[in-house]
N, CA, C and O atoms as a CHARMM CRD file, in Angstrom:
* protein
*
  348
    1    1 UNK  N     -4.40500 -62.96200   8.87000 PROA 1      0.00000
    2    1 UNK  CA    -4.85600 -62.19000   7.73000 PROA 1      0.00000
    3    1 UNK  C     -4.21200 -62.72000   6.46100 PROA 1      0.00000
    4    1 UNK  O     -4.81300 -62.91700   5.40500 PROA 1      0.00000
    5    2 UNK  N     -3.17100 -62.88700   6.64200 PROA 2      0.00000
    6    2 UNK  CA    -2.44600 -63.57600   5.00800 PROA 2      0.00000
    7    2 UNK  C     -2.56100 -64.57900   4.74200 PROA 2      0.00000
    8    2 UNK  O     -2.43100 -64.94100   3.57200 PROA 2      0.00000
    9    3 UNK  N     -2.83400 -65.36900   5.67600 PROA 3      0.00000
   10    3 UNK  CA    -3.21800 -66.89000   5.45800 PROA 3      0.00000
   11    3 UNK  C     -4.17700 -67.00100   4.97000 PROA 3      0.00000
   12    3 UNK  O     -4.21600 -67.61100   3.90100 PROA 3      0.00000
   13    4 UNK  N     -5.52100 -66.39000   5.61600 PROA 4      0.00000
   14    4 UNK  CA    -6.89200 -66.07600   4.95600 PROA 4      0.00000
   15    4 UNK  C     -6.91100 -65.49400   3.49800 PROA 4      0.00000
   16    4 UNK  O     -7.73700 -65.92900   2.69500 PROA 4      0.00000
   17    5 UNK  N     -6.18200 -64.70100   3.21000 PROA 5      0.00000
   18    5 UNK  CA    -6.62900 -64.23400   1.43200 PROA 5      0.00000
   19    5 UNK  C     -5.58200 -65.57300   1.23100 PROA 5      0.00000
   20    5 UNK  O     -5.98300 -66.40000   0.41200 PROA 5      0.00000
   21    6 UNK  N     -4.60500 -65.78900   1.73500 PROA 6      0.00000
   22    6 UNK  CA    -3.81700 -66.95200   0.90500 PROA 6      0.00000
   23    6 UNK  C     -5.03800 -67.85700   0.56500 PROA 6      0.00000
   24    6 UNK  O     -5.39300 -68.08200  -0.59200 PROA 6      0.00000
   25    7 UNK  N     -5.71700 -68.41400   1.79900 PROA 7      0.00000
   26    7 UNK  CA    -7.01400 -69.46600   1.59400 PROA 7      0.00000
   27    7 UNK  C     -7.72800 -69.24100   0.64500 PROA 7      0.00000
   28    7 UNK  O     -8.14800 -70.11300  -0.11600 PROA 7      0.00000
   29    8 UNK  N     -8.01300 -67.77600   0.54000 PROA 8      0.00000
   30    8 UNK  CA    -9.24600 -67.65300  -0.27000 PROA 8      0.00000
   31    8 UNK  C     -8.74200 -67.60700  -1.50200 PROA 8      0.00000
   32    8 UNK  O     -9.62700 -67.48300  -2.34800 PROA 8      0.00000
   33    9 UNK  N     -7.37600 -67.67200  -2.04000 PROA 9      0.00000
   34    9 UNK  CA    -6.99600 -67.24000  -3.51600 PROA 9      0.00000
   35    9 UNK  C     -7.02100 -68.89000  -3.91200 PROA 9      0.00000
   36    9 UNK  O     -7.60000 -69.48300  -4.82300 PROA 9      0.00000
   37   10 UNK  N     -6.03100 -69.42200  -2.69200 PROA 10     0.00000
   38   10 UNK  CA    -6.64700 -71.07200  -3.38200 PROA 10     0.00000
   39   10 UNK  C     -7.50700 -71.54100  -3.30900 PROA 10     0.00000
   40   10 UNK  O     -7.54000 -72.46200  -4.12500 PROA 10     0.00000
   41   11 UNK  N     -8.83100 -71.43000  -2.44100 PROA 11     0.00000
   42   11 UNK  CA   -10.32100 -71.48600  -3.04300 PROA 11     0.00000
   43   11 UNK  C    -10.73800 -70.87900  -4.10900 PROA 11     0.00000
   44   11 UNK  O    -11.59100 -71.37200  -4.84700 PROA 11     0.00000
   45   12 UNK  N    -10.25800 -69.89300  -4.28200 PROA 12     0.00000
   46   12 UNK  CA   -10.90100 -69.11300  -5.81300 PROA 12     0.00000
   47   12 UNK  C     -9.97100 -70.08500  -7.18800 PROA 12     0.00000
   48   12 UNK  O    -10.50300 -70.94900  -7.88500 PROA 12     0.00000
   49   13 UNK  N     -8.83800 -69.73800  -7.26300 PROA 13     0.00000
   50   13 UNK  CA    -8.12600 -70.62900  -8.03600 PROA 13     0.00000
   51   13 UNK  C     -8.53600 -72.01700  -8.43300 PROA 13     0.00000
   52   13 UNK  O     -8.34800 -72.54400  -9.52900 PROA 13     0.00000
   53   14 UNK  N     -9.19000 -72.58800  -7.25700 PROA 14     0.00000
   54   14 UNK  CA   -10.02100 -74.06400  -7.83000 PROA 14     0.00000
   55   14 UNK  C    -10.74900 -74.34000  -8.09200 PROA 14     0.00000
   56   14 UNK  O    -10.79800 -75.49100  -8.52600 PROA 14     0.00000
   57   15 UNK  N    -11.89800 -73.55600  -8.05700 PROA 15     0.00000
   58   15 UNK  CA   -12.75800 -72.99500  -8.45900 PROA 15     0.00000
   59   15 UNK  C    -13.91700 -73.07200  -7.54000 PROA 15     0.00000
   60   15 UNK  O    -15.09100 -72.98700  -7.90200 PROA 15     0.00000
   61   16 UNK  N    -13.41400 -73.27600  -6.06000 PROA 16     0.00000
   62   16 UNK  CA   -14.49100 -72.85000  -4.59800 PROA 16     0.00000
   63   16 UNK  C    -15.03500 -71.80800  -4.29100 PROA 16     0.00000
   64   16 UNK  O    -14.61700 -70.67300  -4.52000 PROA 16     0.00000
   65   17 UNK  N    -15.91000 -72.08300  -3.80300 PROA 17     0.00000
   66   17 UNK  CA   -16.83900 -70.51400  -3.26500 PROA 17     0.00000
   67   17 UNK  C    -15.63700 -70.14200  -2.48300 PROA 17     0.00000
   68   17 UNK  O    -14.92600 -70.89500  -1.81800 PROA 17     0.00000
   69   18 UNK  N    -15.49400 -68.60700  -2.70200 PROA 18     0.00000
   70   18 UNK  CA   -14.44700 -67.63700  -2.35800 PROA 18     0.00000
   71   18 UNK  C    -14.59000 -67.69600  -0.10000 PROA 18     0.00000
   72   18 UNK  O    -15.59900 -67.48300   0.57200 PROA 18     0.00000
   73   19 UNK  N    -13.69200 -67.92300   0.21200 PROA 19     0.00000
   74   19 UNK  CA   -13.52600 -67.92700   1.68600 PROA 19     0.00000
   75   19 UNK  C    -14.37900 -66.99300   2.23500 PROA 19     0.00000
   76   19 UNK  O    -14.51800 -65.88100   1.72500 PROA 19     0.00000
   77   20 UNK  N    -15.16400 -67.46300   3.57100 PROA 20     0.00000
   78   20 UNK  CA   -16.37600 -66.35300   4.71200 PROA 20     0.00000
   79   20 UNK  C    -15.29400 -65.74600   5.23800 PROA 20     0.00000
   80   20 UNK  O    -15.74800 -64.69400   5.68800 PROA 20     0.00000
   81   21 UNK  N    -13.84600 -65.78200   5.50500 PROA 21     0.00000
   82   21 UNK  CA   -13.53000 -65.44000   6.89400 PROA 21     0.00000
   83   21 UNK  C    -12.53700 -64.57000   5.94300 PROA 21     0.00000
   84   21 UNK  O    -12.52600 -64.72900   4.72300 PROA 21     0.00000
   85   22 UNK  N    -11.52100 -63.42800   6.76700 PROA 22     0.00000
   86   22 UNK  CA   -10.05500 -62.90800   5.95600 PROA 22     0.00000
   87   22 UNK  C    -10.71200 -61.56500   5.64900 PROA 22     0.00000
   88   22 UNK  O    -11.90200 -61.29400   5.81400 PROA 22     0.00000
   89   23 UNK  N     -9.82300 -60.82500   5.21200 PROA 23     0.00000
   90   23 UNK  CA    -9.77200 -59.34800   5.25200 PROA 23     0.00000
   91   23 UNK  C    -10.30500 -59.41700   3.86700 PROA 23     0.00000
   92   23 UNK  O    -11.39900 -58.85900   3.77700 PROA 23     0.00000
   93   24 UNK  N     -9.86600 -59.92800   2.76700 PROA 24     0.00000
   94   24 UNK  CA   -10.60000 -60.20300   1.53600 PROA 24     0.00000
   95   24 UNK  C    -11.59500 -60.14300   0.98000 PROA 24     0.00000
   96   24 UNK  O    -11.86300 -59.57900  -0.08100 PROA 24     0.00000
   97   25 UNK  N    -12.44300 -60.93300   1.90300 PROA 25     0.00000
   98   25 UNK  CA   -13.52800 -61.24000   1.80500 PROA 25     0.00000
   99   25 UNK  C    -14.56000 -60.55900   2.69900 PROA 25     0.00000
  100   25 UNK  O    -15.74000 -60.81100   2.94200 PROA 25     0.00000
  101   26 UNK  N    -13.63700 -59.51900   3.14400 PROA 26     0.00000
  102   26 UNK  CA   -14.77300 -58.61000   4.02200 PROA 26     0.00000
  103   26 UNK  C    -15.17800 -57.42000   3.09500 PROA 26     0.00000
  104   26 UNK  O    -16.24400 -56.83600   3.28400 PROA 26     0.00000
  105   27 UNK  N    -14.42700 -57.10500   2.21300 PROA 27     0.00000
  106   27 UNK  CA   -14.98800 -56.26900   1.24400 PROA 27     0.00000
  107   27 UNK  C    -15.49700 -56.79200  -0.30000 PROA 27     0.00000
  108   27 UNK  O    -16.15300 -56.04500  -1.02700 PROA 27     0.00000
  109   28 UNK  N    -14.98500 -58.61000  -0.82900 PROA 28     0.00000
  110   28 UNK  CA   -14.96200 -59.04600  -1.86000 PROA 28     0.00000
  111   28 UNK  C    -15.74000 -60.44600  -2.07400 PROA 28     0.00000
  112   28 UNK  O    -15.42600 -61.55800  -1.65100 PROA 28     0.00000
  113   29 UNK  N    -16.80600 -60.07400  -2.82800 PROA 29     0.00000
  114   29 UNK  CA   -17.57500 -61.09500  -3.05500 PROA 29     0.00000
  115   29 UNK  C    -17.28200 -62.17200  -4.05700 PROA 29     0.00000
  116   29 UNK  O    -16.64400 -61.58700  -4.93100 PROA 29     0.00000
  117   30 UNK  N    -17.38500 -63.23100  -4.34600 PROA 30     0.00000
  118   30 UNK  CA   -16.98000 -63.76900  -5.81600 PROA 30     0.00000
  119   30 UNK  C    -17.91300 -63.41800  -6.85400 PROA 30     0.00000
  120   30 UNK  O    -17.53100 -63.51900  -8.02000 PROA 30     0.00000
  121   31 UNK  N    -19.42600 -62.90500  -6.52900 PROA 31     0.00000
  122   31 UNK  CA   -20.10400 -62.44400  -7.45700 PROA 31     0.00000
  123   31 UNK  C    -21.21800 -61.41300  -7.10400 PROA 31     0.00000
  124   31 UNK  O    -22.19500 -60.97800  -7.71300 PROA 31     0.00000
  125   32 UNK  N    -20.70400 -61.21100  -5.94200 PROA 32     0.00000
  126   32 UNK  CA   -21.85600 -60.12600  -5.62700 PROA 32     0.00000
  127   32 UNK  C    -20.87200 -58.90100  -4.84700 PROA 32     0.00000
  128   32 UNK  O    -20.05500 -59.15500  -3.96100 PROA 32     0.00000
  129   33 UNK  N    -21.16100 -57.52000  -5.40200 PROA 33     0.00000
  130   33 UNK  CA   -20.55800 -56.40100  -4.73800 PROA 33     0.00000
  131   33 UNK  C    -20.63500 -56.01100  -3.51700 PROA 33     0.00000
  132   33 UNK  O    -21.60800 -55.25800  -3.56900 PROA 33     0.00000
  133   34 UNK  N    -20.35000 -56.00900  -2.67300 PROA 34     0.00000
  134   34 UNK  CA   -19.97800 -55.70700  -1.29700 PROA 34     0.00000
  135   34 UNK  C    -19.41400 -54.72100  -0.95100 PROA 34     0.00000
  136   34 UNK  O    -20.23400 -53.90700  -1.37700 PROA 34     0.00000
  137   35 UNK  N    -18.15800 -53.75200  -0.22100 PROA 35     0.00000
  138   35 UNK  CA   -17.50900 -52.77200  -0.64700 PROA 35     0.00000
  139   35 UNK  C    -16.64300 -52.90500  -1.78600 PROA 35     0.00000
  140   35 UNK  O    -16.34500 -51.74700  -2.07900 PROA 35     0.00000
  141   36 UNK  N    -16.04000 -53.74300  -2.64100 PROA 36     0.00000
  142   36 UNK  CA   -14.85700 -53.25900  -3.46600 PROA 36     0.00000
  143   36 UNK  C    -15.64100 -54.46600  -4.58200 PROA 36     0.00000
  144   36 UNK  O    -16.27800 -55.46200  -4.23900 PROA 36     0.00000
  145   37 UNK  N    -15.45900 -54.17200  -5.44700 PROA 37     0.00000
  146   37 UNK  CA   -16.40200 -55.43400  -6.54600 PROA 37     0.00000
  147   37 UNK  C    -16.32100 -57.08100  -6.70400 PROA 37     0.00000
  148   37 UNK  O    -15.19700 -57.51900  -6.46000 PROA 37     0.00000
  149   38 UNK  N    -16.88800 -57.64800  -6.91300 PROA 38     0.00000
  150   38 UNK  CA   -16.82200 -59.33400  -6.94500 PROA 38     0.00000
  151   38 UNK  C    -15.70100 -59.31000  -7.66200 PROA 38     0.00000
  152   38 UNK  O    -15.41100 -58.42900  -8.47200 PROA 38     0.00000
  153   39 UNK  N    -14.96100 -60.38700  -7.35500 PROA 39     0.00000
  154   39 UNK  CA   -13.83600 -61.07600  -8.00300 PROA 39     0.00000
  155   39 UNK  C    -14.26600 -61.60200  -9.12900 PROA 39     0.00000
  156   39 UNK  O    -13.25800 -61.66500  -9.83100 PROA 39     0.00000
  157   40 UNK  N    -15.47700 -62.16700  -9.93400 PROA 40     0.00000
  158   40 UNK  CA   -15.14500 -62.00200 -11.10800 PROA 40     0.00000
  159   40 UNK  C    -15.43200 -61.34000 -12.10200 PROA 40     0.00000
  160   40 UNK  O    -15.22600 -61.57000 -13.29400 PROA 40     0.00000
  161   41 UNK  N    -16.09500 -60.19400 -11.40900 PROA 41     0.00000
  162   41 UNK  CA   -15.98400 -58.85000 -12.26400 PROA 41     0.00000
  163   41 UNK  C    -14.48400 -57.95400 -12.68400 PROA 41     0.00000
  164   41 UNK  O    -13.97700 -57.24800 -13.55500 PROA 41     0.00000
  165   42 UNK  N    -14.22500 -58.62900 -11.25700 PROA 42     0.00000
  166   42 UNK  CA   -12.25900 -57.72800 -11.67400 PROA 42     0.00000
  167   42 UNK  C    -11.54600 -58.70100 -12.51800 PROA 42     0.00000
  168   42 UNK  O    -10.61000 -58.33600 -13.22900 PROA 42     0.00000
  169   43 UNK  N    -12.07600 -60.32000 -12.45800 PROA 43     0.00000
  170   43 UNK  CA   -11.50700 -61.54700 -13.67000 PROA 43     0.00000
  171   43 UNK  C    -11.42100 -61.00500 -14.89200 PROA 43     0.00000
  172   43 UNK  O    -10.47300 -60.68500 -15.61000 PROA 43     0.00000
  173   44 UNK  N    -13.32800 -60.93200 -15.06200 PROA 44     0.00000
  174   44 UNK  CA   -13.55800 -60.22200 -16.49100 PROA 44     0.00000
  175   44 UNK  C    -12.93500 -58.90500 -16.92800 PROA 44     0.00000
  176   44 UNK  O    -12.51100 -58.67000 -18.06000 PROA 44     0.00000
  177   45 UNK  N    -12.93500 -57.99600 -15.78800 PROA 45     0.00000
  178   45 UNK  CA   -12.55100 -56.76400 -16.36400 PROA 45     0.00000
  179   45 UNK  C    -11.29600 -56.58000 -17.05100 PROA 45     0.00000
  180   45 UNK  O    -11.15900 -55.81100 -18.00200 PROA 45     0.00000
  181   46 UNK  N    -10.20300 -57.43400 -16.46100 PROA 46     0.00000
  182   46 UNK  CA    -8.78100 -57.35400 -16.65700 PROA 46     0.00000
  183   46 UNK  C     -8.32900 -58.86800 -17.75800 PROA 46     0.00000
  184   46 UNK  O     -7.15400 -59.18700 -17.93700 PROA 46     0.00000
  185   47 UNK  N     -9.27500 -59.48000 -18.25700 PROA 47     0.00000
  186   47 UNK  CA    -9.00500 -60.55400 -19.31000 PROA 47     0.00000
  187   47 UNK  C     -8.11300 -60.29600 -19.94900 PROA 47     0.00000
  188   47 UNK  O     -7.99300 -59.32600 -20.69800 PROA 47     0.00000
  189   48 UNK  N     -6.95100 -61.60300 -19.61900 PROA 48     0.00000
  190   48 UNK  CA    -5.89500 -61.10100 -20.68500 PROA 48     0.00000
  191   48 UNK  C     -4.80300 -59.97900 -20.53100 PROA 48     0.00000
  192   48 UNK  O     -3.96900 -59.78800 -21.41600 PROA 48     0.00000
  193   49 UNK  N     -4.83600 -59.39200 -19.60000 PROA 49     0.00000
  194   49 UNK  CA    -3.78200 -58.72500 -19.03700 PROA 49     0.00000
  195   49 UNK  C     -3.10000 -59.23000 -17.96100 PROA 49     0.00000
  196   49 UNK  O     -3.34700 -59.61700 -16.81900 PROA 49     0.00000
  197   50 UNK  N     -1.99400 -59.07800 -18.82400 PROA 50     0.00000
  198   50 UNK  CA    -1.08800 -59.54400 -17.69600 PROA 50     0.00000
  199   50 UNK  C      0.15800 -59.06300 -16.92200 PROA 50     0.00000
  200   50 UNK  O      1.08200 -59.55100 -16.27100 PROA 50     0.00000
  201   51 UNK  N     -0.17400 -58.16500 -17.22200 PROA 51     0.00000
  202   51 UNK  CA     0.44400 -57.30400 -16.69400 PROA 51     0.00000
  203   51 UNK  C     -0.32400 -56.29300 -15.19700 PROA 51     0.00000
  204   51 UNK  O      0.25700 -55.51000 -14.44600 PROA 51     0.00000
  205   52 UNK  N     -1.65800 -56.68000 -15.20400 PROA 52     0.00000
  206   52 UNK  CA    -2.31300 -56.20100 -14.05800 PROA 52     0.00000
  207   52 UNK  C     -2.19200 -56.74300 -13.08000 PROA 52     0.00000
  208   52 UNK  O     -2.15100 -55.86100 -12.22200 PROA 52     0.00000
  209   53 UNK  N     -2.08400 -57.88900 -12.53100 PROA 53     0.00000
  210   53 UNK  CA    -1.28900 -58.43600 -11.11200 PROA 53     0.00000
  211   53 UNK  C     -0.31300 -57.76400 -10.72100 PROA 53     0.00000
  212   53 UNK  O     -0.34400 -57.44500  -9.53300 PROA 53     0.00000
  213   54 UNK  N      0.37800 -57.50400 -11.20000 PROA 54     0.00000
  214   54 UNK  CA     1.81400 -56.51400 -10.63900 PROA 54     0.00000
  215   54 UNK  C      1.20100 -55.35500  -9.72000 PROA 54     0.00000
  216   54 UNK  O      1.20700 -55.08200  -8.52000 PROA 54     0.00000
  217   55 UNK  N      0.47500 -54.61500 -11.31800 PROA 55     0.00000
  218   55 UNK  CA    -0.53700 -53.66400 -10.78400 PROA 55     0.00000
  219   55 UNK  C     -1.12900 -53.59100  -9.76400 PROA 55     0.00000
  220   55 UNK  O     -1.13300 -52.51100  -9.17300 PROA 55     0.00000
  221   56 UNK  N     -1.57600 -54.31800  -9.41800 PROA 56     0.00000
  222   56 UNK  CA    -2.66000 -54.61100  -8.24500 PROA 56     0.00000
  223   56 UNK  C     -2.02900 -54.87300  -7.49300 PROA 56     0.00000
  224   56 UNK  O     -2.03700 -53.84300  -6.81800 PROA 56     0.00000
  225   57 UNK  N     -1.14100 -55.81100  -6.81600 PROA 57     0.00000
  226   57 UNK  CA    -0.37800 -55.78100  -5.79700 PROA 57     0.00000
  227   57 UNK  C      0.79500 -54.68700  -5.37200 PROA 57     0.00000
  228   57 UNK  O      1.60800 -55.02800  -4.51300 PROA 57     0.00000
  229   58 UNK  N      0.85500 -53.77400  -5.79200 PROA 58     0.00000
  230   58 UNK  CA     1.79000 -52.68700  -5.96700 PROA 58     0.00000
  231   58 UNK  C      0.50200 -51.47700  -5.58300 PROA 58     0.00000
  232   58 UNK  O      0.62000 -50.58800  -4.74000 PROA 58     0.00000
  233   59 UNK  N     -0.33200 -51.65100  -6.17500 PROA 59     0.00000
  234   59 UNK  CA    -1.32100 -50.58000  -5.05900 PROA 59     0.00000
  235   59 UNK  C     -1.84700 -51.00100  -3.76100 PROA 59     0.00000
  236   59 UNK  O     -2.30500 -50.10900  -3.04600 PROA 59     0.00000
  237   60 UNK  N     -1.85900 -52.13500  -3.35900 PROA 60     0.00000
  238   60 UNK  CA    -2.69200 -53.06000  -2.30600 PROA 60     0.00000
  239   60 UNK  C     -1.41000 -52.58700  -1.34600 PROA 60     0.00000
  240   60 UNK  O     -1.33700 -51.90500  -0.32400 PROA 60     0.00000
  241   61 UNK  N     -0.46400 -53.26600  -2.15600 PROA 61     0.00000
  242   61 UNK  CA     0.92500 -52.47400  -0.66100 PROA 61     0.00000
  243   61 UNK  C      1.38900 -50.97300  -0.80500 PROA 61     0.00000
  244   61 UNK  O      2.59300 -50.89900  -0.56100 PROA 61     0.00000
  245   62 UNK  N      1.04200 -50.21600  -1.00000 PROA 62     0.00000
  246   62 UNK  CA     0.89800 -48.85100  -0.86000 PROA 62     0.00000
  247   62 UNK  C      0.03700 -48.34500  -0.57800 PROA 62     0.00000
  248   62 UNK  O      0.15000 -47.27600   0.02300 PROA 62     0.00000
  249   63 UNK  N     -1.55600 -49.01900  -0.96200 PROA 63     0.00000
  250   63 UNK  CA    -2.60100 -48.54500  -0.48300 PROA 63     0.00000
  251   63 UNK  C     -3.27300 -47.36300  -1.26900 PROA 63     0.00000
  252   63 UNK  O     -3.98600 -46.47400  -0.80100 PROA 63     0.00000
  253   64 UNK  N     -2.92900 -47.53300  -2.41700 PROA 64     0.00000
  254   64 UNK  CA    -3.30400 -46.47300  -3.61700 PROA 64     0.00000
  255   64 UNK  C     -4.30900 -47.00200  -4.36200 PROA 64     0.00000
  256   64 UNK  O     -4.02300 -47.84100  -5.21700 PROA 64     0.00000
  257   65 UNK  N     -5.64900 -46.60000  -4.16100 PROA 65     0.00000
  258   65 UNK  CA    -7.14200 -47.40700  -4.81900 PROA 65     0.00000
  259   65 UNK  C     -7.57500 -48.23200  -4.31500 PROA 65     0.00000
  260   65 UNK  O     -8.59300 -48.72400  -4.80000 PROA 65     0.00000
  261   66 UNK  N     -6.90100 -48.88600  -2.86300 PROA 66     0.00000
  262   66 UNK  CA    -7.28000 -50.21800  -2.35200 PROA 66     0.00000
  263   66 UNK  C     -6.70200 -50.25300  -0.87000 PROA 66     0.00000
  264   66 UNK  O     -5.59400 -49.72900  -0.76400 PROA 66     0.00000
  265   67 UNK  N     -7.20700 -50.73100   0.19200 PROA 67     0.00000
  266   67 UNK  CA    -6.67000 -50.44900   1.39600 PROA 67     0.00000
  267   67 UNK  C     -5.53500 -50.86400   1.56600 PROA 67     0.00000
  268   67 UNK  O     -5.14200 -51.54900   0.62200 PROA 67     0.00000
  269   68 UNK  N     -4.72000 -50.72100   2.50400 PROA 68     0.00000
  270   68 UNK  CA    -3.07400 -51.08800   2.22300 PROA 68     0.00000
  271   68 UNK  C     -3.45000 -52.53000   3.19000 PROA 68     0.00000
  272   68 UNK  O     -4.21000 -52.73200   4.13700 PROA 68     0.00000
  273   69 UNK  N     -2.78200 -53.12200   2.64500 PROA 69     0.00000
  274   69 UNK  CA    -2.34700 -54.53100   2.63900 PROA 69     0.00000
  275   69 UNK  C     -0.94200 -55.31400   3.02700 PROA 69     0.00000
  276   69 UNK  O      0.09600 -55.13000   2.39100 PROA 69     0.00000
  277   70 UNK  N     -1.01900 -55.95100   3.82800 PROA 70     0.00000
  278   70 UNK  CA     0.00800 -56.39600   4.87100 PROA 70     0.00000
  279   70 UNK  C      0.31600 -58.00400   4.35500 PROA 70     0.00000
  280   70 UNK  O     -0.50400 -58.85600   4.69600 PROA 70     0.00000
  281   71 UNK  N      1.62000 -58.45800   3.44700 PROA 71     0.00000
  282   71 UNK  CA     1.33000 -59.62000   3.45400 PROA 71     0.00000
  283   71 UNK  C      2.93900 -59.30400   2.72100 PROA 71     0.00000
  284   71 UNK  O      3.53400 -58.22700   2.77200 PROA 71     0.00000
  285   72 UNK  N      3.47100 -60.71700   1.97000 PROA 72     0.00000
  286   72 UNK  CA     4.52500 -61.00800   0.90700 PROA 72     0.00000
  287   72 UNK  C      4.12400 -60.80500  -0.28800 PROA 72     0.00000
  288   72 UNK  O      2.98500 -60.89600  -0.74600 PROA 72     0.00000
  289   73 UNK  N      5.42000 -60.43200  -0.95300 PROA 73     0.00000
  290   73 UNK  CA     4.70300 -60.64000  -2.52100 PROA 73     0.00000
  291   73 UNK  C      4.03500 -61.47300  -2.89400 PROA 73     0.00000
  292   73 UNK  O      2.86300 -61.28200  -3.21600 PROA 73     0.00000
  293   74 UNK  N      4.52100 -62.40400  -2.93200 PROA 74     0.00000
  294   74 UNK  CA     4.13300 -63.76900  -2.94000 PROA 74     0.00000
  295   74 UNK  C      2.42300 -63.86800  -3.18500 PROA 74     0.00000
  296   74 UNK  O      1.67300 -63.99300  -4.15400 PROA 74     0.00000
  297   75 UNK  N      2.26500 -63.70900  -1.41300 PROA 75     0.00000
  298   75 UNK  CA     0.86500 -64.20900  -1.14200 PROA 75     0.00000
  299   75 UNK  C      0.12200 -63.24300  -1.71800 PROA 75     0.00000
  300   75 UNK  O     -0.78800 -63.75600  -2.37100 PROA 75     0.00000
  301   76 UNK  N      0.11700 -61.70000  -1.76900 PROA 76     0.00000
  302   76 UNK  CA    -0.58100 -61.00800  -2.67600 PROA 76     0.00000
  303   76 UNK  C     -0.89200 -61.22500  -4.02400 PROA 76     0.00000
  304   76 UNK  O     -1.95900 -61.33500  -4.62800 PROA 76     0.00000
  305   77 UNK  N      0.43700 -61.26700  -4.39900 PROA 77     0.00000
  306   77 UNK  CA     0.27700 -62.50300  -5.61300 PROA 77     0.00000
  307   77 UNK  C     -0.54100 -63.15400  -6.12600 PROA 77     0.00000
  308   77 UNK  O     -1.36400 -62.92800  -7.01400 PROA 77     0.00000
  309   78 UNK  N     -0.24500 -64.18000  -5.41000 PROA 78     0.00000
  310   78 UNK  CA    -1.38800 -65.24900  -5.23600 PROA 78     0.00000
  311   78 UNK  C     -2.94400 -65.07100  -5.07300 PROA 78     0.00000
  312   78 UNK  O     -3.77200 -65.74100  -5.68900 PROA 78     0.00000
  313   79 UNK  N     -3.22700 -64.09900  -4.18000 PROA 79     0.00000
  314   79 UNK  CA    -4.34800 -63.38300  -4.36100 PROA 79     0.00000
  315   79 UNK  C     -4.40600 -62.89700  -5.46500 PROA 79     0.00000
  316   79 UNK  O     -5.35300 -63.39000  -6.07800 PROA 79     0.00000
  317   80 UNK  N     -3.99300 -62.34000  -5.90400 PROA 80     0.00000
  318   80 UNK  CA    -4.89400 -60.71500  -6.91100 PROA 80     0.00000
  319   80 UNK  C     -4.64800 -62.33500  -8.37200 PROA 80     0.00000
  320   80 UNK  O     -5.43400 -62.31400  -9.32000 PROA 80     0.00000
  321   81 UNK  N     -3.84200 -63.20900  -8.32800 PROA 81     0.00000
  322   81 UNK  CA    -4.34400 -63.86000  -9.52900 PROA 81     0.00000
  323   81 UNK  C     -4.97400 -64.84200  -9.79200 PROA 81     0.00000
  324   81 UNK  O     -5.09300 -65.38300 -10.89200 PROA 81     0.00000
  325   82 UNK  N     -5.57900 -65.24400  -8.44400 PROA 82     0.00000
  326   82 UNK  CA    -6.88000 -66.38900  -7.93700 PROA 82     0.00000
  327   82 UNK  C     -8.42900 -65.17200  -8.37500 PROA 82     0.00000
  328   82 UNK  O     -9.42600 -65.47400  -9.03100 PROA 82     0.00000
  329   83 UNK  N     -8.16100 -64.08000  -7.84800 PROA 83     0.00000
  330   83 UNK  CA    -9.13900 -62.90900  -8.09700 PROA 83     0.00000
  331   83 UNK  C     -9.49600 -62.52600  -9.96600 PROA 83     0.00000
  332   83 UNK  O    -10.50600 -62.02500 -10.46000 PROA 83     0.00000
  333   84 UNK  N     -8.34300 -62.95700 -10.56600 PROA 84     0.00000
  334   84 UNK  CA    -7.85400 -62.47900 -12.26200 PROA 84     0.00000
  335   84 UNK  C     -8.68300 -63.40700 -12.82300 PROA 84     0.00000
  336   84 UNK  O     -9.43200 -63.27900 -13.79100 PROA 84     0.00000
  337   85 UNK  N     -8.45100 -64.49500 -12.02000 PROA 85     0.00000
  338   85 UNK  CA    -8.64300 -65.80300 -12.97800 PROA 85     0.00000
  339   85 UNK  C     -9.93300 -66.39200 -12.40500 PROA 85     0.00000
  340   85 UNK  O    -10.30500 -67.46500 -12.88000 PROA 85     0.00000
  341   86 UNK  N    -10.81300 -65.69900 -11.23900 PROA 86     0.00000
  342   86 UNK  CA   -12.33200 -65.37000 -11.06100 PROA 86     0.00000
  343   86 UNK  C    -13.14200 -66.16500 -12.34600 PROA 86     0.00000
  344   86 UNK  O    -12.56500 -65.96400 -13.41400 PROA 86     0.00000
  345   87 UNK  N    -14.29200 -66.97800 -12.45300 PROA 87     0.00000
  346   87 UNK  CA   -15.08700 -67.22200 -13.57200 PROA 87     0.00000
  347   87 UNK  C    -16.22600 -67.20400 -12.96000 PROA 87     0.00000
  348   87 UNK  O    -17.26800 -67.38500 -13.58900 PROA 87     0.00000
């Protein structure tokens, strides 16, 4: 599971079609809504804040607005700002 959003944040980050496989991507599209919204709708939404990664990984591991999430800071991290930086 962490390896997979890890994958998919560095596919998103480079600007690859967002990973088929991973817990991520079972609810997150790169541009089409699925259960939780495309990644670069949450890019656009949060432009320029930077302070929302924190955010977001701080609910993902508590599970407050977003299913709870099992991983390192780190790799959440890494996710939610491959997801930020969505185009």
């Amino acid at each position: 599971m962490k390896l997979m959003c890890l994958a998919m944040a560095l596919a998103l980050a480079s600007g690859a079609a967002a990973a088929q496989s991973g817990n991520c991507s079972g609810c997150h599209d790169l541009d089409k809504r699925k259960i939780g919204p495309p990644f670069r709708e949450i890019g656009a939404r949060y432009k320029g804040d930077k302070s929302k990664a924190g955010e977001i990984v701080a609910r993902m591991k508590e599970g407050k607005g977003h299913p709870k999430v099992a991983g390192t800071d780190a790799e959440l991290r890494a996710a939610v700002e491959a997801a930020l930086s969505a185009k």
